[in-house]
N, C-alpha and C positions, 0 to 999 in steps of 0.2 A: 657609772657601772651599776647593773643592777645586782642587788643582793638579796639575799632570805635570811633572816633568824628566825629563830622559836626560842622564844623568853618561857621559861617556868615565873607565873606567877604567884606568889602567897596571898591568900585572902579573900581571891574570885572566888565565889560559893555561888553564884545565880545568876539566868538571863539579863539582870539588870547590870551587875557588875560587869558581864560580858558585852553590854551595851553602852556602859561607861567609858573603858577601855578603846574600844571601835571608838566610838566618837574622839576620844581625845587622839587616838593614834592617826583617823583619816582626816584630820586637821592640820597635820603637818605636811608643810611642804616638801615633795617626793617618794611620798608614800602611795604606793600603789594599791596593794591589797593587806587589810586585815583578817584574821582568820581568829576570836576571840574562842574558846572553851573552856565554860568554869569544871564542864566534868573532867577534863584533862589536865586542868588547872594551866592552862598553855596559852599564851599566843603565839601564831606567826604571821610575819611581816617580808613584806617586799616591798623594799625601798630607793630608792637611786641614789647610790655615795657620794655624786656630785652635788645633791641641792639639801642629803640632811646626813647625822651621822645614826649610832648605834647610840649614843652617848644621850641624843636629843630624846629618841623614843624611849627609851629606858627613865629618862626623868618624866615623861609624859605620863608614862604607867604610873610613875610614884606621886604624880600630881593628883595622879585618878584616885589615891586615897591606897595606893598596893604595893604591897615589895617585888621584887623581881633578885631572879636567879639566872644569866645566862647559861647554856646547856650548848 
């Protein structure tokens, strides 16, 4: 099943952090699009619940070096 979140993240301040993010997020398996915004302070995601969960991207983020807030 495909799904969407929008993570609020703490600590994205710049195209590079927004670039960090995307990359570690379109790494994972069944992740379809990333949609990174440090002026939003936002990402979202669409992903497929069969091949990853919410639980994996959300430690993905905090591996990027960032907190997260689901919303």
């Amino acid at each position: 099943m495909i799904e969407s979140v929008s993570l609020n993240v703490i600590g994205m301040k710049c195209g590079g952090c927004e670039t960090n993010v995307t990359t570690k997020l379109q790494a994972i398996d069944g992740v379809f699009s990333v949609n990174a915004s440090s002026k939003d302070k936002e990402v979202k995601v669409e992903f497929d619940t069969e091949r990853t969960s919410l639980a994996v991207i959300v430690d993905a983020v905090i591996e990027a070096g960032f907190s997260v807030e689901t919303s």
